[in-house]
C-alpha positions in Angstrom: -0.1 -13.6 -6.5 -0.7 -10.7 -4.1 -4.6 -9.8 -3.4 -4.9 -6.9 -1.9 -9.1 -5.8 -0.8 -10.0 -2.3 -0.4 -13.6 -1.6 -0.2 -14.4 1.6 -2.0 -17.2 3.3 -3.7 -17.1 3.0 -7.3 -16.5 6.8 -8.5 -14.1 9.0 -10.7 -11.6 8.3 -7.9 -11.6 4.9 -8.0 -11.3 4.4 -11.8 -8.8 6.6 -11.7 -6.6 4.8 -9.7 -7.3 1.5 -10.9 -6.3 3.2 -14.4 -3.1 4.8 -13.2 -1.9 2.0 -10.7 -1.9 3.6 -7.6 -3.6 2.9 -4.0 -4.8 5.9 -1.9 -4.6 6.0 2.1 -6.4 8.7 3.7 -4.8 10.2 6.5 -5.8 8.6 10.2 -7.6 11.6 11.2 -10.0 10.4 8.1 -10.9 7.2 9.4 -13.4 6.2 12.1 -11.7 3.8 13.7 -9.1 4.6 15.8 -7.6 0.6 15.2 -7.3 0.9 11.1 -4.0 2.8 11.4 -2.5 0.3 13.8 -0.1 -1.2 11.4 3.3 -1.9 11.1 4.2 -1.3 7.6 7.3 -2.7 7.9 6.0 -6.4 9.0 3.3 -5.7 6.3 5.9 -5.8 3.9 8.3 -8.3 5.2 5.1 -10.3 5.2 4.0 -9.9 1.0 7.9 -10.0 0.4 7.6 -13.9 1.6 4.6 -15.0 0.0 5.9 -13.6 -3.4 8.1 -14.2 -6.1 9.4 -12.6 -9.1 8.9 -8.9 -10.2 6.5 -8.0 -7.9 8.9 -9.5 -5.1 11.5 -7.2 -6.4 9.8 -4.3 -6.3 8.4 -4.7 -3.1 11.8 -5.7 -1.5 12.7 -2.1 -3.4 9.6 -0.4 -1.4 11.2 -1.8 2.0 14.3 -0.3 1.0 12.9 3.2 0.0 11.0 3.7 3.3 13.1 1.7 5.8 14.7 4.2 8.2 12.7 7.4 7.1 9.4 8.5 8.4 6.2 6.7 6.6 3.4 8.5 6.1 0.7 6.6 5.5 -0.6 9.0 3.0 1.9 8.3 0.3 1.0 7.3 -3.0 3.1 4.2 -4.5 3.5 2.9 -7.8 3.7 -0.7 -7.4 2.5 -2.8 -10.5 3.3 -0.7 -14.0 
């Protein structure tokens, strides 16, 4: 099982997303800390590909596959989870 925490106020947006199975990431020049865009996606994903199993490993081995070698933006919407 992968848990993923995001800490937002409950609003239209929100419910939305949980409803439609996406995750939003504002762009960096949206957040207030110049640290919460230090990631690497790539070990992110590498990471959550070895903890899990099944169809979720799958489609986040297909994820990795999509963005590896192109430019990431980190404000790209993903459907993850049907």
């Amino acid at each position: 099982m992968v848990i993923i925490c995001k800490f937002r106020e409950i609003n239209n947006r929100l419910l939305d997303s949980v409803s439609r199975g996406y995750v939003y990431f504002a762009h960096p020049d949206q957040l207030n800390d110049p640290f919460d865009c230090k990631i690497s996606i790539s070990k992110s994903l590498n990471h959550a590909i070895d903890k899990t199993k099944g169809k979720i490993r799958g489609k986040l081995e297909q994820l990795r596959d999509e963005i590896e070698g192109t430019h990431f933006s980190v404000h790209i919407t993903k459907r993850i989870i049907p």
